[in-house]
PDB file of N, CA, C and O in Angstrom:
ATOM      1  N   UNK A   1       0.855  -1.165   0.000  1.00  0.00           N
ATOM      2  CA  UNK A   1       0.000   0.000   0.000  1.00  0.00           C
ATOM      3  C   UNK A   1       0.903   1.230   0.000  1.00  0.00           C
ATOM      4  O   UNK A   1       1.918   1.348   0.687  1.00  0.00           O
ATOM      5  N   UNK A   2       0.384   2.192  -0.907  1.00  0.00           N
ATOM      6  CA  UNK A   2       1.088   3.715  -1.001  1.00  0.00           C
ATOM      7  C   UNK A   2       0.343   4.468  -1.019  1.00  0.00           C
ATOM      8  O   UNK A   2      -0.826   4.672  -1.345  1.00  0.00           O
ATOM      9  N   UNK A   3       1.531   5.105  -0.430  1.00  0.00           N
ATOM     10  CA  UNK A   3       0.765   6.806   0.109  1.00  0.00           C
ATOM     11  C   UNK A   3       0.314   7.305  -1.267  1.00  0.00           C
ATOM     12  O   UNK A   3       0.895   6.805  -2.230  1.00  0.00           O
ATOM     13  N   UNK A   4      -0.802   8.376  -1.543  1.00  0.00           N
ATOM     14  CA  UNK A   4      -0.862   8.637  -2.686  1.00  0.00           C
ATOM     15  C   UNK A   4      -2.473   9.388  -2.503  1.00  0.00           C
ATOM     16  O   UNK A   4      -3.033   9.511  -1.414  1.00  0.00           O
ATOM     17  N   UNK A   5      -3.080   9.867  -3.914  1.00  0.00           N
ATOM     18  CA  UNK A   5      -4.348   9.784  -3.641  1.00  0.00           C
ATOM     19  C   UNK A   5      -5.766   9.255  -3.100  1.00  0.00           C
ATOM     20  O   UNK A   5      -6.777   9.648  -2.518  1.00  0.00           O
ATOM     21  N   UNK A   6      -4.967   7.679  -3.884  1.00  0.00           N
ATOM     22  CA  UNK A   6      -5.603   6.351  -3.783  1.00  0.00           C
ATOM     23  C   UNK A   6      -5.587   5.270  -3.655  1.00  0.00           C
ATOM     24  O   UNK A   6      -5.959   4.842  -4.748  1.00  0.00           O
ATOM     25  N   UNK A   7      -5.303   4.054  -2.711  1.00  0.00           N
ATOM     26  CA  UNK A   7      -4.856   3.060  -2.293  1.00  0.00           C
ATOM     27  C   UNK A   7      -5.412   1.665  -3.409  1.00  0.00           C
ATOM     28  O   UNK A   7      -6.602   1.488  -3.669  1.00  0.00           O
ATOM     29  N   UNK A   8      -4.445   0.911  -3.877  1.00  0.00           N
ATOM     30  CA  UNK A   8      -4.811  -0.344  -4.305  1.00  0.00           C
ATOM     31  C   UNK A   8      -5.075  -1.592  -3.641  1.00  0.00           C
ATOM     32  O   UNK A   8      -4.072  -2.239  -3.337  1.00  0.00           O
ATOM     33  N   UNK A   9      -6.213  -2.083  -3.344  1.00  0.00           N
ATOM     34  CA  UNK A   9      -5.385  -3.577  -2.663  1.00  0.00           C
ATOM     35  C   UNK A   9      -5.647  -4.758  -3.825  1.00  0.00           C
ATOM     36  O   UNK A   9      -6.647  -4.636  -4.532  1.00  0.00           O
ATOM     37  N   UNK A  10      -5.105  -5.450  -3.945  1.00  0.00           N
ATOM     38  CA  UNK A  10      -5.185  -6.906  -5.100  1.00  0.00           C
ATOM     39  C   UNK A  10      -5.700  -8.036  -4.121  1.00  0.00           C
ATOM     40  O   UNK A  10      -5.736  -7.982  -2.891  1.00  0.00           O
ATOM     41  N   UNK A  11      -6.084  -9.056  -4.939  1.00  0.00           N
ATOM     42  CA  UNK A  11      -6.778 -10.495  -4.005  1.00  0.00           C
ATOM     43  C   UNK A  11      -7.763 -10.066  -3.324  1.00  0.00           C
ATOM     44  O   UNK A  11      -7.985 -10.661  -2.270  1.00  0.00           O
ATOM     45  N   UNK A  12      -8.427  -9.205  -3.606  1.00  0.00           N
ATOM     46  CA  UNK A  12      -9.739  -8.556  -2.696  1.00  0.00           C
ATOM     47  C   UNK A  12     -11.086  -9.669  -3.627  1.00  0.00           C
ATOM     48  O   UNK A  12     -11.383  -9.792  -4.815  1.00  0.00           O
ATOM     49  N   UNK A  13     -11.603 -10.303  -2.324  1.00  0.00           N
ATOM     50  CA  UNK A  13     -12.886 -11.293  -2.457  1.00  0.00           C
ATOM     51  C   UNK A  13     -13.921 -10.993  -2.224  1.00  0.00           C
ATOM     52  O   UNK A  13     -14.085 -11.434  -1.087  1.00  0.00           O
ATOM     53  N   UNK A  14     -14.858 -10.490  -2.538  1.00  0.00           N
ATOM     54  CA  UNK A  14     -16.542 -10.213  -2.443  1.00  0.00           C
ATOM     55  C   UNK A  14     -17.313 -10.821  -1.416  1.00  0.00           C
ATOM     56  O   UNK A  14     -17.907 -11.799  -1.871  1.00  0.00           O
ATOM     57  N   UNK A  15     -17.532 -10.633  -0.241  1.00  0.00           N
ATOM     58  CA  UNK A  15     -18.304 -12.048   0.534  1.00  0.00           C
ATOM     59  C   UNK A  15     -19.887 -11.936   0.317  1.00  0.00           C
ATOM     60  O   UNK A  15     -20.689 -12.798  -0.043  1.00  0.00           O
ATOM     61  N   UNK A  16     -20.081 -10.531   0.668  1.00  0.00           N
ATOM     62  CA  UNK A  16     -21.535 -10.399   0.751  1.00  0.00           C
ATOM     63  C   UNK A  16     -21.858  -8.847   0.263  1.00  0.00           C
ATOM     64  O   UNK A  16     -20.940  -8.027   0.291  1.00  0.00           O
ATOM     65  N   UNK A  17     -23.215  -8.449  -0.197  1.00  0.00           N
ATOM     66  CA  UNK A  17     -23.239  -7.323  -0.761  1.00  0.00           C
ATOM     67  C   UNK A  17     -24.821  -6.669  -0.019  1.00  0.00           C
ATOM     68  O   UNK A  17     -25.857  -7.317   0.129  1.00  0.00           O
ATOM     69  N   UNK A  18     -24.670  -5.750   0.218  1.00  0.00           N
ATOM     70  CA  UNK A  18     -26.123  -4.968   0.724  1.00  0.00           C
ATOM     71  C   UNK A  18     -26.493  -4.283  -0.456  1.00  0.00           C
ATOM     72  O   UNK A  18     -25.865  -4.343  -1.513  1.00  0.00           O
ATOM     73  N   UNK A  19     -27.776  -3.472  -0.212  1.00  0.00           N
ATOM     74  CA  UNK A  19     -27.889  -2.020  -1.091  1.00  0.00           C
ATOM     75  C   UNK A  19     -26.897  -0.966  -0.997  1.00  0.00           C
ATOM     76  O   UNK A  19     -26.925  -0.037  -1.805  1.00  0.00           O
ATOM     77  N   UNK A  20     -25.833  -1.042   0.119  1.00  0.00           N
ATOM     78  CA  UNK A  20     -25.287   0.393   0.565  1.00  0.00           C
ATOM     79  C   UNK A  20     -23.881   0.214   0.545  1.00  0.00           C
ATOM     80  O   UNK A  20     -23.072   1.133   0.421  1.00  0.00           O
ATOM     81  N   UNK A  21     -23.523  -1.359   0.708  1.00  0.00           N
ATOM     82  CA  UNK A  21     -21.933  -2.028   0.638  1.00  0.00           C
ATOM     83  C   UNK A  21     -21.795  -3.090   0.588  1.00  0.00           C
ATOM     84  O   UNK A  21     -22.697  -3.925   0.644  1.00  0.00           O
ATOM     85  N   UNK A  22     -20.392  -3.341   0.444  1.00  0.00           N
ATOM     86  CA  UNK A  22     -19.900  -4.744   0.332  1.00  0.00           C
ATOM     87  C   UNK A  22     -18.948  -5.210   0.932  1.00  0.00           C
ATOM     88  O   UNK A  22     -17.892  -4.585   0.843  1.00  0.00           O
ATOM     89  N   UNK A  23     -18.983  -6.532   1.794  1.00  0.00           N
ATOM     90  CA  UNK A  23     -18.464  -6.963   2.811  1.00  0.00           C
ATOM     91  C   UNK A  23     -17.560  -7.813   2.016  1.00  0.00           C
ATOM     92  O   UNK A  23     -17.961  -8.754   1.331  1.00  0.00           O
ATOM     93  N   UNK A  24     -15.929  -7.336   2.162  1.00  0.00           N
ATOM     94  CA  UNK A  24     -15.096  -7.760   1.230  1.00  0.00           C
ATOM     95  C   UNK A  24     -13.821  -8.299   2.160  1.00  0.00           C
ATOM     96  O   UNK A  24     -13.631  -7.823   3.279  1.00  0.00           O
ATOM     97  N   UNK A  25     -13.026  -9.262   1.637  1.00  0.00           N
ATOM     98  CA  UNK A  25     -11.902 -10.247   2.320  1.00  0.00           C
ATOM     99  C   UNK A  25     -10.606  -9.635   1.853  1.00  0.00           C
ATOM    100  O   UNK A  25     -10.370  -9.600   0.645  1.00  0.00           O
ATOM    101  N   UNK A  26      -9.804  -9.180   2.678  1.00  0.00           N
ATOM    102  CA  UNK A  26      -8.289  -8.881   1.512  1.00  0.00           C
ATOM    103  C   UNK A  26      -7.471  -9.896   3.034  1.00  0.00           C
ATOM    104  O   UNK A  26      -7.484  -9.619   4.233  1.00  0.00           O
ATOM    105  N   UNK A  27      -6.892 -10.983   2.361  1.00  0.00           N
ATOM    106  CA  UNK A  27      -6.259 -12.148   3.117  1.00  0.00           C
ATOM    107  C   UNK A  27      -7.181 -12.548   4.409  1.00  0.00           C
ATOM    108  O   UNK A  27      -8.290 -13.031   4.183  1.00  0.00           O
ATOM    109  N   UNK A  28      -6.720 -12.346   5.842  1.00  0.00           N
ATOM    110  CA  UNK A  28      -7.390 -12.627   7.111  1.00  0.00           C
ATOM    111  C   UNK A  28      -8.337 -11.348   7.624  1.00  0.00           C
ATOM    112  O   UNK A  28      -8.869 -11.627   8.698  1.00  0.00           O
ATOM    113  N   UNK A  29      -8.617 -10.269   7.225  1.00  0.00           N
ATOM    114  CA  UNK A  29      -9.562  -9.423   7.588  1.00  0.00           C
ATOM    115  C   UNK A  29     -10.965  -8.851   6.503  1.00  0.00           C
ATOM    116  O   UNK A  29     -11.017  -8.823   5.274  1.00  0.00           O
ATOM    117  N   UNK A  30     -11.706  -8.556   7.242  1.00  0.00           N
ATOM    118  CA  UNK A  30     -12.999  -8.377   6.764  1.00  0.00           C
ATOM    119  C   UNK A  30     -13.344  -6.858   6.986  1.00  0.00           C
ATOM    120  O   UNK A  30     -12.891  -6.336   8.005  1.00  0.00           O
ATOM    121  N   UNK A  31     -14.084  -6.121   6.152  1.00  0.00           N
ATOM    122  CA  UNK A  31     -13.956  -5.193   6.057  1.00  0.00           C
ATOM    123  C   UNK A  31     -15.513  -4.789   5.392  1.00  0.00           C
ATOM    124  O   UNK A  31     -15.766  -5.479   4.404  1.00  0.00           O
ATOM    125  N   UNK A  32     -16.489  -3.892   5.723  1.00  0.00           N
ATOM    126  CA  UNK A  32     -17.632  -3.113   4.680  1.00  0.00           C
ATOM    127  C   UNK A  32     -17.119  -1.707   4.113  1.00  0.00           C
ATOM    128  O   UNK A  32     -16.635  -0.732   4.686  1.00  0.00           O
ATOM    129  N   UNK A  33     -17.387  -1.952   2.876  1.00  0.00           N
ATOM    130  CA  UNK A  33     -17.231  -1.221   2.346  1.00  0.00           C
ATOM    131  C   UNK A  33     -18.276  -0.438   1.255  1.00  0.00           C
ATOM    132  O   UNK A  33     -18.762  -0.927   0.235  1.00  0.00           O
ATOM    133  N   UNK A  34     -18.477   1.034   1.835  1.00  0.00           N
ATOM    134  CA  UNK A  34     -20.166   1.683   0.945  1.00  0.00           C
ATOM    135  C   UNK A  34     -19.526   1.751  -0.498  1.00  0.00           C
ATOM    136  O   UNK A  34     -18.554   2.494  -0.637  1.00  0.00           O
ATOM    137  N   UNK A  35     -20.025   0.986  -1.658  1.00  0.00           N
ATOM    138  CA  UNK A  35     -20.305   1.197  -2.974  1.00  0.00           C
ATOM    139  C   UNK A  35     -19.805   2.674  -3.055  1.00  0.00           C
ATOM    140  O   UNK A  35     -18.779   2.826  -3.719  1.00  0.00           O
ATOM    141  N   UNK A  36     -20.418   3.912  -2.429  1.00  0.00           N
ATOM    142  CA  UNK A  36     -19.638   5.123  -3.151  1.00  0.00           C
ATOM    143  C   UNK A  36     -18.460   5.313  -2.892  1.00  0.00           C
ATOM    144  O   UNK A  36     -17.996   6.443  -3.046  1.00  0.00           O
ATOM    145  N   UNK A  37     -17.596   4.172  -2.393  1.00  0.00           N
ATOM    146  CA  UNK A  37     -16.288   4.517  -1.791  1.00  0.00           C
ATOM    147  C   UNK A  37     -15.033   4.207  -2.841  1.00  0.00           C
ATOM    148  O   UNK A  37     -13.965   4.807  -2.964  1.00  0.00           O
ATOM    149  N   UNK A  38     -15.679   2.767  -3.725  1.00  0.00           N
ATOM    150  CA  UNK A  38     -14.812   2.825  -4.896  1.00  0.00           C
ATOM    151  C   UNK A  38     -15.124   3.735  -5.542  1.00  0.00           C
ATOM    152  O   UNK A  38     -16.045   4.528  -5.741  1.00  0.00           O
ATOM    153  N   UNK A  39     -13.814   3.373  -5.949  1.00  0.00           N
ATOM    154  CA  UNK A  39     -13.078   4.619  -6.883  1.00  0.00           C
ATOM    155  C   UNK A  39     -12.848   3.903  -8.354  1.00  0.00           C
ATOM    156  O   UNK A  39     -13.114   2.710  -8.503  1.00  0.00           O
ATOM    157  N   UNK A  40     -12.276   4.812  -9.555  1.00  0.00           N
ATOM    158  CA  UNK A  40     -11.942   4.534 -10.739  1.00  0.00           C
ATOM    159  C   UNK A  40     -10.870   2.954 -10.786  1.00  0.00           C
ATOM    160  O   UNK A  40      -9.877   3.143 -10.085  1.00  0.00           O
ATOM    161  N   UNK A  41     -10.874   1.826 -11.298  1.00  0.00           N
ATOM    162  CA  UNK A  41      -9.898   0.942 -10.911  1.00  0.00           C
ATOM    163  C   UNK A  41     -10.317  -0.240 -10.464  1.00  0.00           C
ATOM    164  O   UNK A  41     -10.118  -1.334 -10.994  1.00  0.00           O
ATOM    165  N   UNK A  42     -11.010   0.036  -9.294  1.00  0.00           N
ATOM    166  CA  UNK A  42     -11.906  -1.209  -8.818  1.00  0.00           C
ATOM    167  C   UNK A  42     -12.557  -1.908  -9.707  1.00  0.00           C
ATOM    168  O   UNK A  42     -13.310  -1.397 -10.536  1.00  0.00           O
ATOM    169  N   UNK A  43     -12.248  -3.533  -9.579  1.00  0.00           N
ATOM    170  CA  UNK A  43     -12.946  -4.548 -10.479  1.00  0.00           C
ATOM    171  C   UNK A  43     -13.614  -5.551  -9.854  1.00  0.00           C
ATOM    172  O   UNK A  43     -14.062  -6.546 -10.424  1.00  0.00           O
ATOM    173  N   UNK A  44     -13.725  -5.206  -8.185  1.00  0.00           N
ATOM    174  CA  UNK A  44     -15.066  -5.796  -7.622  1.00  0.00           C
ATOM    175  C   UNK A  44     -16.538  -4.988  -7.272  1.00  0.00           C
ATOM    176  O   UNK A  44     -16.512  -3.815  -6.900  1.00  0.00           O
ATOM    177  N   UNK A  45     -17.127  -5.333  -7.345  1.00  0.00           N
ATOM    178  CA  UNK A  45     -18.440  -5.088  -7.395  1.00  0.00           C
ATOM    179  C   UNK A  45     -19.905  -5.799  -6.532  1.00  0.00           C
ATOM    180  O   UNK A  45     -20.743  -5.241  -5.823  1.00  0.00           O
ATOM    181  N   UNK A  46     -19.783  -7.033  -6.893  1.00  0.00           N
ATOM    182  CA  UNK A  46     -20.351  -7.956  -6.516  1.00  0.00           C
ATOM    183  C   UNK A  46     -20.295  -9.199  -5.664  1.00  0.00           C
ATOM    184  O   UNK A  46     -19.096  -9.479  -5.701  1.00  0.00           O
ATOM    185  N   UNK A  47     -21.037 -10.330  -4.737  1.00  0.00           N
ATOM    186  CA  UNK A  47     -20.433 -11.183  -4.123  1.00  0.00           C
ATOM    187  C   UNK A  47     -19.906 -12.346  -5.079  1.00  0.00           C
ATOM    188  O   UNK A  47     -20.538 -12.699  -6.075  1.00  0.00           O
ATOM    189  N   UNK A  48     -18.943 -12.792  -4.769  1.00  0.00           N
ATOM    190  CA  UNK A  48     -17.863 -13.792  -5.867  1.00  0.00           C
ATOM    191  C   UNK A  48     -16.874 -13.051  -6.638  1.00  0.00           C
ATOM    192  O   UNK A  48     -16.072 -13.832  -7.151  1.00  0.00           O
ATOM    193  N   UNK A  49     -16.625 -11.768  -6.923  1.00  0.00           N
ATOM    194  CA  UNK A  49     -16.097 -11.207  -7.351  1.00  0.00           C
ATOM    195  C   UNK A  49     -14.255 -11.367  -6.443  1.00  0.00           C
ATOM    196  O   UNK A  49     -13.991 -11.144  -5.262  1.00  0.00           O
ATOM    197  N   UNK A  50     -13.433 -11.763  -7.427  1.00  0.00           N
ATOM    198  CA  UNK A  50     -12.281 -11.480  -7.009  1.00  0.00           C
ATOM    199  C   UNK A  50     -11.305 -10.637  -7.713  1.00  0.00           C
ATOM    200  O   UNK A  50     -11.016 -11.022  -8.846  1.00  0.00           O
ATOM    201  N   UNK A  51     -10.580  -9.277  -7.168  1.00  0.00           N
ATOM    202  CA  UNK A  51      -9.914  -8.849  -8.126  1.00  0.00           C
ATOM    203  C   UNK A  51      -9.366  -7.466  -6.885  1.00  0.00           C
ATOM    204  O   UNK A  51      -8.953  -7.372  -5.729  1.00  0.00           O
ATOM    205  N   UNK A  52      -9.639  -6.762  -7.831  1.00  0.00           N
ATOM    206  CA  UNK A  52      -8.520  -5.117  -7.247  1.00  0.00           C
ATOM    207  C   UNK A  52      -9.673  -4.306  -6.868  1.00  0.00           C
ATOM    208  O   UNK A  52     -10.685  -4.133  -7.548  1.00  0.00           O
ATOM    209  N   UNK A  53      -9.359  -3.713  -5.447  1.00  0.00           N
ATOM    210  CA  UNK A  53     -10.460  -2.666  -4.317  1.00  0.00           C
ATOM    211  C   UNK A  53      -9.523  -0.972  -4.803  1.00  0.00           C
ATOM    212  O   UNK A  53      -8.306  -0.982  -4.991  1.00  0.00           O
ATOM    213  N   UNK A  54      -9.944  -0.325  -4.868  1.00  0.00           N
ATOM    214  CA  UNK A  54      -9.988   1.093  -4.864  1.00  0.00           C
ATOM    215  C   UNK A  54      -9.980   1.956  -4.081  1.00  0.00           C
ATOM    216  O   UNK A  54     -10.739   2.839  -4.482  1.00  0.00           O
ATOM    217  N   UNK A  55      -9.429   2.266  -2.943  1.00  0.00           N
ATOM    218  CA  UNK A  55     -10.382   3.134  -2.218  1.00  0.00           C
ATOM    219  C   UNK A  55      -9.891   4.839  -2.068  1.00  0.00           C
ATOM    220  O   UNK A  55      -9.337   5.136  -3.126  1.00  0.00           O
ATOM    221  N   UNK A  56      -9.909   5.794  -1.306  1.00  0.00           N
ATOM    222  CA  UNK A  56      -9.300   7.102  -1.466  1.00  0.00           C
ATOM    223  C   UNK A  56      -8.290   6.863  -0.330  1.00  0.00           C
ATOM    224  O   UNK A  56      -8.768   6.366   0.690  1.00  0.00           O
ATOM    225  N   UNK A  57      -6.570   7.218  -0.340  1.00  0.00           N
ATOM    226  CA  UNK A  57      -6.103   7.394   0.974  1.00  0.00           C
ATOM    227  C   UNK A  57      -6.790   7.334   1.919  1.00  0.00           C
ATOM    228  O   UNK A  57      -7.243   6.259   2.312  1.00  0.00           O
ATOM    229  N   UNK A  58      -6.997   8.316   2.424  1.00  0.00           N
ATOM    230  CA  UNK A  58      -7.687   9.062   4.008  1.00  0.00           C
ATOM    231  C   UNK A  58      -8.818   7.569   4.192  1.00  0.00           C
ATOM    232  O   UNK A  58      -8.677   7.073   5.310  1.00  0.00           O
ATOM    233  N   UNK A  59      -9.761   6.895   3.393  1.00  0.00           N
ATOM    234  CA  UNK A  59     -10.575   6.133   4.294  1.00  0.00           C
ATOM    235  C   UNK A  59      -9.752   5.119   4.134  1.00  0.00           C
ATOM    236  O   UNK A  59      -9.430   4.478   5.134  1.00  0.00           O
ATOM    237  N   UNK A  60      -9.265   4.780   2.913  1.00  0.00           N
ATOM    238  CA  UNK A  60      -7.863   3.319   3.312  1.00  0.00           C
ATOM    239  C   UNK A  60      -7.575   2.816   4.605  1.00  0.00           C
ATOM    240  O   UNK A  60      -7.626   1.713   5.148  1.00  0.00           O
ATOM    241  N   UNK A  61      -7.146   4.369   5.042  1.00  0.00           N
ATOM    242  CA  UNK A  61      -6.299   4.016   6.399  1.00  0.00           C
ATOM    243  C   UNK A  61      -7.436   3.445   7.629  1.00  0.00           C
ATOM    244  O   UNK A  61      -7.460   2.417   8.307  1.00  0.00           O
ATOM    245  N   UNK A  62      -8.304   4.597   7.549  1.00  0.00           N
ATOM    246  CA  UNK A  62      -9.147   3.652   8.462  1.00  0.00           C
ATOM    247  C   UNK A  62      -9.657   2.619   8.473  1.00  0.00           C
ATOM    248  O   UNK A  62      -9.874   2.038   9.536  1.00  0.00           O
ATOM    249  N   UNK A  63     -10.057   2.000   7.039  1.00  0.00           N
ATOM    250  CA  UNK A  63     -10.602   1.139   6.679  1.00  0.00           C
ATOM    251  C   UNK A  63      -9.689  -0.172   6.778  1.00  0.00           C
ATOM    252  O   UNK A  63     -10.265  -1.259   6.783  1.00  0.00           O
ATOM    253  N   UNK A  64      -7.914  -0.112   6.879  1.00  0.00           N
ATOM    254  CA  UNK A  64      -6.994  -1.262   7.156  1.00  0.00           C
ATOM    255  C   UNK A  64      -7.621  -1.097   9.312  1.00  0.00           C
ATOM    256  O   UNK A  64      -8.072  -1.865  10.162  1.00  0.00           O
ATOM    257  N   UNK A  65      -7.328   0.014   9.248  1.00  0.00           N
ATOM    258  CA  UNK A  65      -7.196  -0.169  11.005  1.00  0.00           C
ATOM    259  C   UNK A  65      -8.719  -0.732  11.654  1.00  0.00           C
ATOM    260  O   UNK A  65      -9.015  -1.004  12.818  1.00  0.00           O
ATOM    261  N   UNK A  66      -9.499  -0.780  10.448  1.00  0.00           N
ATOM    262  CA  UNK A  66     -10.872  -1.370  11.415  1.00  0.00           C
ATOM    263  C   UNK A  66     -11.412  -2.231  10.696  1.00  0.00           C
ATOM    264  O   UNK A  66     -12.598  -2.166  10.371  1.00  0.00           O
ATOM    265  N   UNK A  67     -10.617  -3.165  10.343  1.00  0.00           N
ATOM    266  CA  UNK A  67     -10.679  -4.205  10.004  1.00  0.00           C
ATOM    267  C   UNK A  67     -10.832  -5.316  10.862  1.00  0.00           C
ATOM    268  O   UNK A  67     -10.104  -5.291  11.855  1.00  0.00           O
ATOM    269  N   UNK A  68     -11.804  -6.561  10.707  1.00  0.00           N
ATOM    270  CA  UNK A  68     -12.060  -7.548  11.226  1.00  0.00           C
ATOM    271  C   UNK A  68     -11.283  -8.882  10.817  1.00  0.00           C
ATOM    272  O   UNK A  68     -11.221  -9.524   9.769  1.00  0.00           O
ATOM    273  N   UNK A  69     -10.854  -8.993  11.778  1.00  0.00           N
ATOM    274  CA  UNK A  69      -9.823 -10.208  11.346  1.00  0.00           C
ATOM    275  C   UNK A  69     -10.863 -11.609  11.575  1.00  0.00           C
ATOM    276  O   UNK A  69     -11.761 -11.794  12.396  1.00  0.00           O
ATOM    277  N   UNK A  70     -10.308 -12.510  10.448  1.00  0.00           N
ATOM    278  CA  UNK A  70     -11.459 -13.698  10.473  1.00  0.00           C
ATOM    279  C   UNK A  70     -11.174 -14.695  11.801  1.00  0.00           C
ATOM    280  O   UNK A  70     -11.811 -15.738  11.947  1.00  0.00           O
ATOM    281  N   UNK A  71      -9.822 -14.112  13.048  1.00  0.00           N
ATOM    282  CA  UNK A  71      -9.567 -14.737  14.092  1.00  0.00           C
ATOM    283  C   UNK A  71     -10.209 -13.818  14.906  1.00  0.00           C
ATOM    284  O   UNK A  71      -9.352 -13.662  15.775  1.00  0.00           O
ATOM    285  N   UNK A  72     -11.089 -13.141  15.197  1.00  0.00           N
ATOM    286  CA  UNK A  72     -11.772 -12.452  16.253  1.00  0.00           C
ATOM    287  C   UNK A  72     -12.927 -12.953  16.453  1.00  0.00           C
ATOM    288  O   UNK A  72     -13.924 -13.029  15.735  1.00  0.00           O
ATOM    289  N   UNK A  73     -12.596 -13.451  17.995  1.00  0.00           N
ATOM    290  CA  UNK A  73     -13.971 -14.501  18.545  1.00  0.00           C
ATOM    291  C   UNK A  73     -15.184 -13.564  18.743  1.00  0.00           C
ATOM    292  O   UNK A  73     -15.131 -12.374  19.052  1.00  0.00           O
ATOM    293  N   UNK A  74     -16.191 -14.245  18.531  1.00  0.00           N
ATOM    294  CA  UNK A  74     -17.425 -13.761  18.192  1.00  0.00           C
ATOM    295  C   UNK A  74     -18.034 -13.295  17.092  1.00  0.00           C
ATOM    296  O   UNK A  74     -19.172 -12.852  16.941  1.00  0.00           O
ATOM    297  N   UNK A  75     -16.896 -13.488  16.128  1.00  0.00           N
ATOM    298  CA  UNK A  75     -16.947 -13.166  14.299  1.00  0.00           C
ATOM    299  C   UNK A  75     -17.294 -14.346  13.683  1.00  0.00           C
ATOM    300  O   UNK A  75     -16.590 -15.306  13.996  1.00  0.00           O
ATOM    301  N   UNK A  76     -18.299 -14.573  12.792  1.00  0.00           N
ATOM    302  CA  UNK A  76     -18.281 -15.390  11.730  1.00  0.00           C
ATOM    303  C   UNK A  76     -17.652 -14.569  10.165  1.00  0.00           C
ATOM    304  O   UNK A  76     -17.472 -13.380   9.903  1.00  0.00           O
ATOM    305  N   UNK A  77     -17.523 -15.367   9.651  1.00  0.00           N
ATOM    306  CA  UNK A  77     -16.649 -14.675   8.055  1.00  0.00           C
ATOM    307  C   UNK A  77     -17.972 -13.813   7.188  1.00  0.00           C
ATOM    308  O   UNK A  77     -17.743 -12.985   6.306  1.00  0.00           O
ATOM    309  N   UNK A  78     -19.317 -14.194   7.635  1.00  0.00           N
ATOM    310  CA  UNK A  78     -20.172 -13.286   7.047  1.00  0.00           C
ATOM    311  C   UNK A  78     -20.522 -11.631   7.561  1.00  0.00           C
ATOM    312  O   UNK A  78     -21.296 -10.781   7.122  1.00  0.00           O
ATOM    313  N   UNK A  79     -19.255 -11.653   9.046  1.00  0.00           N
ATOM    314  CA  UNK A  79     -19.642 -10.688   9.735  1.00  0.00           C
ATOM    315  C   UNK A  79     -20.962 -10.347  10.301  1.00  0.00           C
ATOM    316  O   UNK A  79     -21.531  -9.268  10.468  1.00  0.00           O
ATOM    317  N   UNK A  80     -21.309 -11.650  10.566  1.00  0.00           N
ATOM    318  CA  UNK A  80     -22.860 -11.741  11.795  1.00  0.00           C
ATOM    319  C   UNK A  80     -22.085 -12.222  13.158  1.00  0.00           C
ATOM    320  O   UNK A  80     -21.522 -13.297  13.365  1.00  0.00           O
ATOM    321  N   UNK A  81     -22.198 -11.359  13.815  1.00  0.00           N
ATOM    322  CA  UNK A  81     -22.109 -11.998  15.511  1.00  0.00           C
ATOM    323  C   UNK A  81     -22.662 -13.713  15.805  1.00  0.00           C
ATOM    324  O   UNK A  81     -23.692 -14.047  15.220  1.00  0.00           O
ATOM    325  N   UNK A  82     -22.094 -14.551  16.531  1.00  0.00           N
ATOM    326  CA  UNK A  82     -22.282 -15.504  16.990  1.00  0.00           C
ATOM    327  C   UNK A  82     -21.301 -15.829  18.558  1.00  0.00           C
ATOM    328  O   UNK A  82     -20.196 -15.336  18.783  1.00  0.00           O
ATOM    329  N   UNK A  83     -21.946 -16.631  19.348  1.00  0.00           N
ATOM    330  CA  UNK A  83     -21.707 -16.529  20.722  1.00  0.00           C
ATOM    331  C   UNK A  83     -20.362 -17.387  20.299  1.00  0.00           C
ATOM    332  O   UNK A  83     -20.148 -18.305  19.507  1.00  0.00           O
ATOM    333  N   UNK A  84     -19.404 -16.471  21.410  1.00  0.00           N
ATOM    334  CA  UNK A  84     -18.185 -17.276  21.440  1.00  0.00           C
ATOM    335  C   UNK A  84     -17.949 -18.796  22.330  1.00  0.00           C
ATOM    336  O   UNK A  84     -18.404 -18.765  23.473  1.00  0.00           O
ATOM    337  N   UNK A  85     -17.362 -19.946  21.950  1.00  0.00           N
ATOM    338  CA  UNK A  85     -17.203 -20.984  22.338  1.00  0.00           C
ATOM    339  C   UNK A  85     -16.269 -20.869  24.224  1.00  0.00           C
ATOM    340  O   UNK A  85     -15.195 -20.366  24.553  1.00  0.00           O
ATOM    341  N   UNK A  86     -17.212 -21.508  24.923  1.00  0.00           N
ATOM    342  CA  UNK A  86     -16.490 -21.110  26.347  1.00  0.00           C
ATOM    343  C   UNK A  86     -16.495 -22.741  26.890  1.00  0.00           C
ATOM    344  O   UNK A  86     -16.029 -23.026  27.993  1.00  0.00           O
TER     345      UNK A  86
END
């Protein structure tokens, strides 16, 4: 990732899609992301979609730092809450 206008990420996987975003995989974290957030470049869109995410610097960053990792108990990979195993 580079500093710049606009951040690339590659291997970005589609999991699930709303009206408003799309709940997308780049390696072990999970992430929503609102449809108006891509940018020019992006070649996902849809769920199944694998390819290159877009986004602007400035939400990049937040968007790596609040990221859901698919090892955070009480996470399923669809990003629905489920009770953690005790």
């Amino acid at each position: 990732m580079a500093r710049g206008s606009s951040v690339e990420f590659s291997d970005v996987f589609v999991v699930r899609e709303t009206e408003t975003a799309l709940l997308c995989r780049i390696g072990e974290k999970f992430h929503w992301v609102a449809h108006g957030r891509l940018q020019p470049g992006s070649t996902v869109e849809h769920p199944g979609d694998l390819g290159v995410l877009v986004l602007p610097w400035d939400f990049a960053v937040e968007f790596w730092d609040g990221a859901i990792s698919d090892k955070a108990p009480g996470l399923s990979a669809s990003g629905n809450r489920h009770p953690s195993p005790e």
